[in-house]
C-alpha positions in Angstrom: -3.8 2.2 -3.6 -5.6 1.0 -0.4 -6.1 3.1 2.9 -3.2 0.6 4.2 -1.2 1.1 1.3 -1.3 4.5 2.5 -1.0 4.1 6.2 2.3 2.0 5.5 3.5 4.9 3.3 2.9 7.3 6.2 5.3 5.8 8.7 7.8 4.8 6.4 8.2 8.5 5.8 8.1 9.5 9.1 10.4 6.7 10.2 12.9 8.1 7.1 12.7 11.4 8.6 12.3 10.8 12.5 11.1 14.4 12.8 7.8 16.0 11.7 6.4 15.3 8.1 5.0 17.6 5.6 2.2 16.2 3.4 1.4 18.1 0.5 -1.6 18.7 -1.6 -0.3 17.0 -5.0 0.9 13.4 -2.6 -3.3 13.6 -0.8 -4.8 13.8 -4.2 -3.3 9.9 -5.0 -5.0 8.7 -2.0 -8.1 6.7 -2.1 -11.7 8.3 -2.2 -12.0 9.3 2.1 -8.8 8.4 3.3 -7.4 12.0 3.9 -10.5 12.1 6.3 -10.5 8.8 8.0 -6.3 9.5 8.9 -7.8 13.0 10.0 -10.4 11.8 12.0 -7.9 8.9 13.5 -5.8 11.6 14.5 -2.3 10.1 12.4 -3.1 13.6 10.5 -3.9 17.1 11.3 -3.9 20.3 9.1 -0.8 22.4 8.4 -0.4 26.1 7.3 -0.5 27.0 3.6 2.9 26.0 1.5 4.9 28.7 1.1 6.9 27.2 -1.8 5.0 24.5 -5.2 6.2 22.8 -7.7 5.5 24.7 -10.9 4.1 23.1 -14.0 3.9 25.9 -16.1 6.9 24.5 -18.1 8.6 21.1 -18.5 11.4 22.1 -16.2 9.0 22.2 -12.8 11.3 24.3 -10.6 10.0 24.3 -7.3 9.2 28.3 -6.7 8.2 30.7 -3.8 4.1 31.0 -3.6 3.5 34.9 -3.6 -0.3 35.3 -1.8 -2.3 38.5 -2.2 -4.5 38.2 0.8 -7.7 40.3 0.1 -10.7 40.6 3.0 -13.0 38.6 0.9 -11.3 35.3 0.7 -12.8 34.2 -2.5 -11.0 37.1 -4.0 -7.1 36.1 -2.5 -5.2 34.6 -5.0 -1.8 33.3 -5.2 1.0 33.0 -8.1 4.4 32.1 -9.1 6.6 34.2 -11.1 9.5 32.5 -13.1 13.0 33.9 -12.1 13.7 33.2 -15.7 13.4 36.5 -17.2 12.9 35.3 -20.8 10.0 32.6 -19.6 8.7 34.7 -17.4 8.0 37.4 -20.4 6.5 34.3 -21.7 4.3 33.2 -19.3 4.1 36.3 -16.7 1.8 35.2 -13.6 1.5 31.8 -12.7 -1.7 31.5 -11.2 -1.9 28.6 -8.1 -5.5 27.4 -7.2 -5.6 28.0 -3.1 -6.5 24.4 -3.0 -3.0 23.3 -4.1 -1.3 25.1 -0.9 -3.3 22.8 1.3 -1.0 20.6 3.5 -1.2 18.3 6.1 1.7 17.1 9.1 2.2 14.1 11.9 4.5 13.6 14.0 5.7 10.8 16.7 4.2 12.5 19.0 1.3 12.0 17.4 1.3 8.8 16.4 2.1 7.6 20.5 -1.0 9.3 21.2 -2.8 7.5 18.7 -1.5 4.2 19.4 -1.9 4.5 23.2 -5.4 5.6 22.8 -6.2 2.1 20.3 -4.7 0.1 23.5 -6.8 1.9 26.1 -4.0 3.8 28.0 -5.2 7.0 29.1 -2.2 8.6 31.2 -0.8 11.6 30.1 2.6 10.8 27.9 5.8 13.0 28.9 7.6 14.2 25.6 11.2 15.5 25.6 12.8 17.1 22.7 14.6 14.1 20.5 13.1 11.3 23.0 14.0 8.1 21.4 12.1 6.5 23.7 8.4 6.8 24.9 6.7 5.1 27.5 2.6 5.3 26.4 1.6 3.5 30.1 1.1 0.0 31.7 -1.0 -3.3 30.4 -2.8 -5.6 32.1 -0.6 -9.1 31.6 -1.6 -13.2 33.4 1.9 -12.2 35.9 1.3 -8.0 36.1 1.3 -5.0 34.6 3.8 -4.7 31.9 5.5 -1.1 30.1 4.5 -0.5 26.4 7.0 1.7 24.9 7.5 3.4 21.5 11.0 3.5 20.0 11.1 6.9 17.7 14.1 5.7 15.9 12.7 2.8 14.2 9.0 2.8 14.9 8.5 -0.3 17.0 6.8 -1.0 20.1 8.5 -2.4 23.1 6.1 -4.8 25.8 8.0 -7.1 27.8 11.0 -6.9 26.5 10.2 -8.0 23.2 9.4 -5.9 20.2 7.3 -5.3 16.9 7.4 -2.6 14.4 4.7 0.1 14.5 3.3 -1.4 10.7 3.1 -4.8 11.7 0.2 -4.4 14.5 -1.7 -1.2 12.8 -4.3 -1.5 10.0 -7.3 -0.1 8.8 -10.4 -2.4 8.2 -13.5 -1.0 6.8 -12.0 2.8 7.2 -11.2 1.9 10.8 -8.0 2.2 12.6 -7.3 -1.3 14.5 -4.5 -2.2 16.3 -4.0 -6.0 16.6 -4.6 -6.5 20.0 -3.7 -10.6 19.5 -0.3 -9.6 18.6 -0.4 -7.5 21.7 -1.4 -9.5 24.1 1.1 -11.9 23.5 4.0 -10.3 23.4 2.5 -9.1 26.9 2.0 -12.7 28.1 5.4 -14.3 26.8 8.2 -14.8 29.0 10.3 -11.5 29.3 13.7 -12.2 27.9 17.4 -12.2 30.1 19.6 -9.7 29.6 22.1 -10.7 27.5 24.2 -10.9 24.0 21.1 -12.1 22.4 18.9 -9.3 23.5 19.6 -5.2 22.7 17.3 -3.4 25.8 15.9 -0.4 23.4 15.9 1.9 27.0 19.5 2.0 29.0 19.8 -0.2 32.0 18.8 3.2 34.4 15.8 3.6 32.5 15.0 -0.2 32.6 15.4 -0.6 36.4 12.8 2.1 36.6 10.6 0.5 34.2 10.3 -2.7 36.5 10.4 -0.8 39.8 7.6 0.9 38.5 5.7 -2.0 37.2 6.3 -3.6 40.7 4.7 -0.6 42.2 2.0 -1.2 40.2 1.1 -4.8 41.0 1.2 -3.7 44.5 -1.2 -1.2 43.8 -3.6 -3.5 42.2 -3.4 -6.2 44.4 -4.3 -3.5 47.4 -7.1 -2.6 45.7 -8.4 -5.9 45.1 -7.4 -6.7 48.7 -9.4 -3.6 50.4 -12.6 -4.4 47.8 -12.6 -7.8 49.6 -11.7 -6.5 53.1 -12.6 -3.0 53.5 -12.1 -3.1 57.5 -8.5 -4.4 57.3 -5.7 -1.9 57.7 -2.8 -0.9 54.6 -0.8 -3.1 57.2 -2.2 -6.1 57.0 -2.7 -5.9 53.3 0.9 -5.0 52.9 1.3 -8.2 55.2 -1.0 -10.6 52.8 1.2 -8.9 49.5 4.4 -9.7 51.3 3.2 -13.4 50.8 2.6 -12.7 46.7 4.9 -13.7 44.0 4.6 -10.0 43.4 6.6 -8.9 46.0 9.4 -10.0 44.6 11.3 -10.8 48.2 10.6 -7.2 49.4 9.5 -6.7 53.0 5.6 -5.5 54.1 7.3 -2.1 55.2 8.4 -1.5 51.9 5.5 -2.6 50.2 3.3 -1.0 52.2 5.0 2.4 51.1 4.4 1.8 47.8 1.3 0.3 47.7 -0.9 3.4 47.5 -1.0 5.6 45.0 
């Protein structure tokens, strides 16, 4: 089992359950030597509170049983156990005891995982999260004709840049212990040609939340091309740069007025 062997297996789970995932003690200990640390220290993982409930191995049945914990001050002296709820095995075998190590667990979410990814790509604006958000805008890249959305679809695990997609697994790998994500693949989905709305093309957003996507992308190559503009004129007035935007492909037919509204952050 490789690191990526691993990474797959972590969002196909979480993709299977599109809701926080538990990862238990006995599933970490198949993982290869440093891997529970390099996903901790990527951020894909972060520790969970003790399990409540284990599968018991006292007996060929393994029932899964309640965890009873007797917390002492010293922790080296807490110990936990199972008892059997058969009364003739547990006569039998009375206590089960359950190393503390075994109650370890660890969770992620999609919430994590959008931070994650946004922070491989750069983006550093804060990400708004609803409650069941199926989809989740992680910011704004660079592209040759603007700044284009990347968004994360929770239902499926794929990102969305210019109206084309890719799952999640495709464009992130480990190399060397190292989170990558292929930033290629990336930038050229952000440099095709958007596609047209049509029956070939499913938008992954509703056509209210798309409209905002591109007003807001138009906003922001206004904004960059001011900046660029008053770097190069710093005497010139928002008017006249509004003025020399009007005259942009950028401004996609909208009037100086209007840009210059929208131009500034």
């Amino acid at each position: 089992m490789t690191f990526n062997d691993v990474l797959l297996a972590l969002l196909a789970h979480l993709r299977a359950e599109n809701k926080p995932i538990i990862i238990g003690w006995g599933v970490v200990q198949k993982y290869p030597e440093g891997a529970l640390e390099v996903l901790l220290k990527a951020g894909l993982l972060v520790r969970a509170s003790a399990a409540q409930s284990i599968e018991c191995h006292a007996c060929e049945n393994h029932c899964f049983m309640d965890v009873i914990t007797l917390i002492h001050d010293d922790p080296v002296l807490t110990r936990a156990f199972i008892v059997c709820d058969d009364v003739e095995m547990q006569s039998q075998m009375g206590r089960v005891q359950i190393p503390l190590v075994q109650l370890q667990q660890w969770q992620t979410d999609i919430k994590r995982l959008s931070k994650v990814i946004a922070g491989l790509l750069g983006l550093k604006d804060k990400i708004a999260f609803t409650v069941n958000q199926p989809v989740i805008k992680l910011g704004m890249l660079k592209a040759a004709k603007g700044r284009r959305w990347v968004t994360l679809n929770s239902l499926d695990l794929s990102l969305e840049i210019n109206q084309h997609t890719v799952p999640v697994d495709e464009v992130l790998y480990f190399e060397r212990e190292q989170l990558f994500i292929d930033q290629d693949a990336i930038d050229d989905l952000l440099n095709r040609e958007p596609l047209r709305q049509g029956k070939s093309y499913i938008p992954l957003t509703n056509k209210r939340e798309a409209r905002k996507l591109e007003t807001q992308m138009m906003y922001q190559g206004w904004q960059d091309a001011y900046v660029q503009l008053k770097k190069q004129n710093p005497t010139k007035s928002n008017k006249w740069c509004s003025l020399q935007i009007a005259k942009m492909d950028i401004a996609n037919a909208k009037d100086a007025e209007t840009i210059r509204k929208n131009m500034v952050k």
